[in-house]
Each structure stands twice: as C-alpha cells, then as structure tokens.
N, CA and C atoms as a LAMMPS dump frame, in Angstrom:
ITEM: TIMESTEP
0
ITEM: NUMBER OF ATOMS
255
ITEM: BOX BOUNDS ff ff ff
-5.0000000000000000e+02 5.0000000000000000e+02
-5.0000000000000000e+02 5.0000000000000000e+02
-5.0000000000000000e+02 5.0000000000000000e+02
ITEM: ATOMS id mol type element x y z
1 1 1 N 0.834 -1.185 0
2 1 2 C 0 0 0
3 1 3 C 0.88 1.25 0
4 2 1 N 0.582 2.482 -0.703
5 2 2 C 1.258 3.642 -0.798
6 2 3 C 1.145 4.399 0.273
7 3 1 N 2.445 5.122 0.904
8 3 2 C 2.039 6.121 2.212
9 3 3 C 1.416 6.768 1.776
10 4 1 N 0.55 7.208 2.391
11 4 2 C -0.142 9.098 2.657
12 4 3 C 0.93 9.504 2.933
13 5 1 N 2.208 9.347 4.086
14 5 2 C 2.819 10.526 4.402
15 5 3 C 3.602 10.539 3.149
16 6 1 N 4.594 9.799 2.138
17 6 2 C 4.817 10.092 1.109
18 6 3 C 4.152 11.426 0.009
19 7 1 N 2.707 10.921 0.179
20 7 2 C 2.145 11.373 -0.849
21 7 3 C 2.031 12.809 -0.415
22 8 1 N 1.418 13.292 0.692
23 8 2 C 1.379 14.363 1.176
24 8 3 C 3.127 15.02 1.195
25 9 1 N 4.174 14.842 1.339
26 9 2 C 5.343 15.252 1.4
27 9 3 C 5.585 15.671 -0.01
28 10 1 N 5.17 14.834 -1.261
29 10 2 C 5.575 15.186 -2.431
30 10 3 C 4.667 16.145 -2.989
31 11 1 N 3.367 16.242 -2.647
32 11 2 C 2.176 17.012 -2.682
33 11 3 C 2.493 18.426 -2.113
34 12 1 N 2.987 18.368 -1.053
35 12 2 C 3.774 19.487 -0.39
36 12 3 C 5.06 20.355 -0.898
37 13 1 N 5.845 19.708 -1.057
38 13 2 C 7.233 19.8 -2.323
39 13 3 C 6.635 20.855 -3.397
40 14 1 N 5.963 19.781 -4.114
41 14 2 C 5.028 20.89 -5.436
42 14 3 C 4.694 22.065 -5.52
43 15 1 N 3.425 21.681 -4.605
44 15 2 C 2.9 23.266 -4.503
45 15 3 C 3.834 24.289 -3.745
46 16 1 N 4.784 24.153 -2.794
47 16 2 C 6.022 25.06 -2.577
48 16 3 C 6.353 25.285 -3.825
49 17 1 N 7.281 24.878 -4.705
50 17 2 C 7.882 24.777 -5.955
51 17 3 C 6.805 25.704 -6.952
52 18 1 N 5.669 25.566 -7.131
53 18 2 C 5.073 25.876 -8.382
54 18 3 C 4.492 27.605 -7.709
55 19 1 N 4.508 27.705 -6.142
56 19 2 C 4.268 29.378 -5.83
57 19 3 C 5.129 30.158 -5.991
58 20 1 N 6.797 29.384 -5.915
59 20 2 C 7.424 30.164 -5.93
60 20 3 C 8.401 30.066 -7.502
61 21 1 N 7.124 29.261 -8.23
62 21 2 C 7.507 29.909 -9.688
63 21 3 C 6.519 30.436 -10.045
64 22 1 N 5.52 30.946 -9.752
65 22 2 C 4.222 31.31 -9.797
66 22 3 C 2.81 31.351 -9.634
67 23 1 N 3.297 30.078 -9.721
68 23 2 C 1.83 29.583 -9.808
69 23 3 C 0.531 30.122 -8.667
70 24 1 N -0.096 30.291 -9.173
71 24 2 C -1.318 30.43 -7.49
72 24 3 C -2.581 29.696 -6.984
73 25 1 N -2.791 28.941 -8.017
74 25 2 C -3.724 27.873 -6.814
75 25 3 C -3.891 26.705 -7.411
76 26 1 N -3.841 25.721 -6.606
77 26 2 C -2.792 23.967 -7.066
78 26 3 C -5.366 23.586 -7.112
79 27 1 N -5.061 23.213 -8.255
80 27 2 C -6.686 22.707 -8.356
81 27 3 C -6.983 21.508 -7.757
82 28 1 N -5.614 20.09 -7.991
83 28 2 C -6.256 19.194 -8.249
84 28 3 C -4.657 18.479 -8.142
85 29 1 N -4.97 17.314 -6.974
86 29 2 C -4.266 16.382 -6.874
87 29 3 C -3.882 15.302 -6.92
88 30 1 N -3.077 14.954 -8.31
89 30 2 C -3.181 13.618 -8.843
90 30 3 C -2.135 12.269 -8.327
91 31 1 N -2.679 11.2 -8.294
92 31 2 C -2.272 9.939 -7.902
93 31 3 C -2.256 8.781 -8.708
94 32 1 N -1.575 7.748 -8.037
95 32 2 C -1.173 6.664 -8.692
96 32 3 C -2.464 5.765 -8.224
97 33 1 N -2.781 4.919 -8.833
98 33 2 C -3.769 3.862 -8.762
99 33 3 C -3.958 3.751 -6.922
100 34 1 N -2.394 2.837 -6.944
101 34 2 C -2.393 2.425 -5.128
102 34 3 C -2.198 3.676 -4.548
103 35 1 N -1.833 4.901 -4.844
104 35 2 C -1.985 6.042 -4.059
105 35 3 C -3.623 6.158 -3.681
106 36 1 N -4.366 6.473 -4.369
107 36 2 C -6.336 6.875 -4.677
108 36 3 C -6.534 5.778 -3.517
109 37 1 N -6.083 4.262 -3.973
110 37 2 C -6.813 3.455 -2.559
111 37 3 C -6.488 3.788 -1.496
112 38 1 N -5.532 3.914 -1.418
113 38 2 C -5.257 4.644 0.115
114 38 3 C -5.871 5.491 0.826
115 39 1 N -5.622 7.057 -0.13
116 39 2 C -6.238 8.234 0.178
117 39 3 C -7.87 7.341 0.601
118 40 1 N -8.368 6.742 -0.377
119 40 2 C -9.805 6.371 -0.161
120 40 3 C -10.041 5.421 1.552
121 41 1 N -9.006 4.651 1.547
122 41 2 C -9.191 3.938 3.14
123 41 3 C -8.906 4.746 3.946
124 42 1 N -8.521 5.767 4.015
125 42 2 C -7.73 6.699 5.325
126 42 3 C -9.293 7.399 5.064
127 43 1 N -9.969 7.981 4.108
128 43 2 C -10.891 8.997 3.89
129 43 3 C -12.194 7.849 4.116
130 44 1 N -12.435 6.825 4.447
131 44 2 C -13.425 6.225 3.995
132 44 3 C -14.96 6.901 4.585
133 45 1 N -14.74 6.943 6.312
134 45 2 C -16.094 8.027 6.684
135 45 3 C -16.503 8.696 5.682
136 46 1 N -15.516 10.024 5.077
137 46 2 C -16.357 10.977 4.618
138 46 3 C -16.566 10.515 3.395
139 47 1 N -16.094 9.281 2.395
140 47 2 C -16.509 9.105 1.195
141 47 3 C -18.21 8.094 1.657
142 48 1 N -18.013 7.605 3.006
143 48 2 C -19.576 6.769 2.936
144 48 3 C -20.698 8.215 3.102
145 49 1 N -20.143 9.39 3.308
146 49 2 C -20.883 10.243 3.805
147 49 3 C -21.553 11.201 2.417
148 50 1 N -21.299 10.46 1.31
149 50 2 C -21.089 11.337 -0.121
150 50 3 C -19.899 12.376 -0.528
151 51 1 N -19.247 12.573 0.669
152 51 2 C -18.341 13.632 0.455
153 51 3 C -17.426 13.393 -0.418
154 52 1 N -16.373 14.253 -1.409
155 52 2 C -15.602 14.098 -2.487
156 52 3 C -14.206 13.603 -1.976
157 53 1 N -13.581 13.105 -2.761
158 53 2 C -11.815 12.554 -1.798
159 53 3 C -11.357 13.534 -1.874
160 54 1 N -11.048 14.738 -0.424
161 54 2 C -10.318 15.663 -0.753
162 54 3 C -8.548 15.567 0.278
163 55 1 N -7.385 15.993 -0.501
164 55 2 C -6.713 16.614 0.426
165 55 3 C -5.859 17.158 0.43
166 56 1 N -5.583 18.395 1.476
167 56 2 C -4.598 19.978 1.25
168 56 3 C -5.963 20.401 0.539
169 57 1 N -6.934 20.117 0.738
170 57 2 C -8.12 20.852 0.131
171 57 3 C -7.939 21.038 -0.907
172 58 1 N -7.346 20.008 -2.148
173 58 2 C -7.332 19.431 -3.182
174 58 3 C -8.024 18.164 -3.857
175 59 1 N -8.903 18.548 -4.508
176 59 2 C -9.511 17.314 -5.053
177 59 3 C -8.255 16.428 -5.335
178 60 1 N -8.931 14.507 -4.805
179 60 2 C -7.682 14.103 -5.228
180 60 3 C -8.176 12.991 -6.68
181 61 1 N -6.947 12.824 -7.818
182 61 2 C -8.049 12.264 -8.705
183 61 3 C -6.769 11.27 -9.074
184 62 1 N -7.178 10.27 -9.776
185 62 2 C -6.623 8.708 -10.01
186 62 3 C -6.011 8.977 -11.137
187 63 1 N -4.874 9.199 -11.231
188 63 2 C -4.081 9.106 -12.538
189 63 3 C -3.145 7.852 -12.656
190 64 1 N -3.394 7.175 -13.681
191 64 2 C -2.944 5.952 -14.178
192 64 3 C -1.287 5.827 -14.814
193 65 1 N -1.179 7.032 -15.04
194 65 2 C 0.097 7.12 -15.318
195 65 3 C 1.28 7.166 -14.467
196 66 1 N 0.485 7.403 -13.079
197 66 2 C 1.715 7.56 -11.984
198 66 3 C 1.505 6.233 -11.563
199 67 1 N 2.975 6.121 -10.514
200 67 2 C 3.208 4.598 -9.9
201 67 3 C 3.447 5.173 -8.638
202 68 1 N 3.214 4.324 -7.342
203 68 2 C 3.607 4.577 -5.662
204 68 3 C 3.383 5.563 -5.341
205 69 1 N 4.122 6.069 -5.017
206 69 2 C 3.768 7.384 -3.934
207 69 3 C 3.943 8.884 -5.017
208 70 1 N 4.283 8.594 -6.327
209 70 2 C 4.169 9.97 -7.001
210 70 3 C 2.974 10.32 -7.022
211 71 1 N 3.172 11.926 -6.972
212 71 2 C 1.985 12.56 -7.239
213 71 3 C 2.758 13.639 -8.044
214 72 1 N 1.31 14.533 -8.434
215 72 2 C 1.455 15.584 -9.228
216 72 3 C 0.033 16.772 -9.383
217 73 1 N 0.266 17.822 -9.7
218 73 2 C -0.47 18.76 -9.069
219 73 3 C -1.087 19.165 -10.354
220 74 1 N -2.498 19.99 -10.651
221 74 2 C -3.092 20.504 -11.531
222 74 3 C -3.247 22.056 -11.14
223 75 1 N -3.026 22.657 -12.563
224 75 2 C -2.941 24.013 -11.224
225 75 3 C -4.412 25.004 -11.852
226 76 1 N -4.989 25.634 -11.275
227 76 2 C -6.365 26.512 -11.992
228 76 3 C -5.543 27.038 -13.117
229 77 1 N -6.355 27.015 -14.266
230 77 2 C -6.279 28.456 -14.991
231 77 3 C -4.979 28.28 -16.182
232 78 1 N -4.756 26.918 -15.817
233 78 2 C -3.399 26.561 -16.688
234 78 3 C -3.561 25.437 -17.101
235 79 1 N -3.28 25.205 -18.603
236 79 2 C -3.593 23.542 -19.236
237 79 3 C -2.235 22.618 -18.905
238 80 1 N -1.614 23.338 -18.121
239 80 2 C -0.062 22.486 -18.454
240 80 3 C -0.127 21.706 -16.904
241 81 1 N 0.365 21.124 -16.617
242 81 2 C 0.565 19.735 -15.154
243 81 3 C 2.163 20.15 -15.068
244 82 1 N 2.154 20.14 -13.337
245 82 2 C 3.171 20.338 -13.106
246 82 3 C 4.396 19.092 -12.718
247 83 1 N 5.566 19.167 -12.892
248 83 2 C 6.377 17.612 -13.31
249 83 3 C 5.336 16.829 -12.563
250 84 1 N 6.01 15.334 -12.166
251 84 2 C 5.945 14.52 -11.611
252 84 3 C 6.804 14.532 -10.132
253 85 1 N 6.038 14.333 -9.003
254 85 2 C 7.572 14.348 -7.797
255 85 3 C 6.953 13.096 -7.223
C-alpha cells in the first residue's frame, strides 16, 4: 500500500515549488492507482458520507500514469501539469 505521508510530502514539495515559480492555486491532486486506494481507506467516513476525496483541500483524482507514492499537481487556470515528484 502507498504512504499518505509520502504522498502528502511530495504534494507538499510541489505546490512550494510551483508558488514560488508562480503559480497560485494547485486545483487538483493527482495519484497513482495504489496512491487513490489509500487516500480512499484513510478517507473512507467521509466518502460513505457522499463527500468528495479531498486533500490539502485538493480534489484528489486517479491518474494511471503515476506509480507509488508519485503525485502531481493541476494548477487553476493553466492547461499544463506540473512535473511529476
């Protein structure tokens, strides 16, 4: 199973990195397959509750292209994705 604390550390990394190249607000936080299950067992209350998988108050969304604990950030207002960490 993938850490959360991983994921949150590299999630963290990013959005440092992308404010202080500009960026200003991280939309959307993407994961690896076994990252999403995770986030989803640690979150499970509020997903039985209807609530959305959120976290850093980032939607978090299942990207297939990442593996383990990478993540990667979507940022408002910009079509481009920021690297991979």
């Amino acid at each position: 199973m993938t850490s959360i604390v991983h994921l949150l550390d590299g999630a963290c990394v990013a959005i440092i990195d992308g404010f202080r190249n500009g960026r200003t607000k991280p939309s959307q936080l993407r994961v690896s397959p076994s990252g999403y299950e995770s986030v989803a067992l640690v979150k499970s209350a509020e997903l039985s509750r209807g609530n959305p998988l959120v976290l850093l108050d980032l939607d978090v969304v299942l990207d297939p292209s990442l593996e383990g604990d990478r993540t990667a950030i979507t940022w408002a207002g910009t079509p481009e994705q920021e690297p991979l960490c």
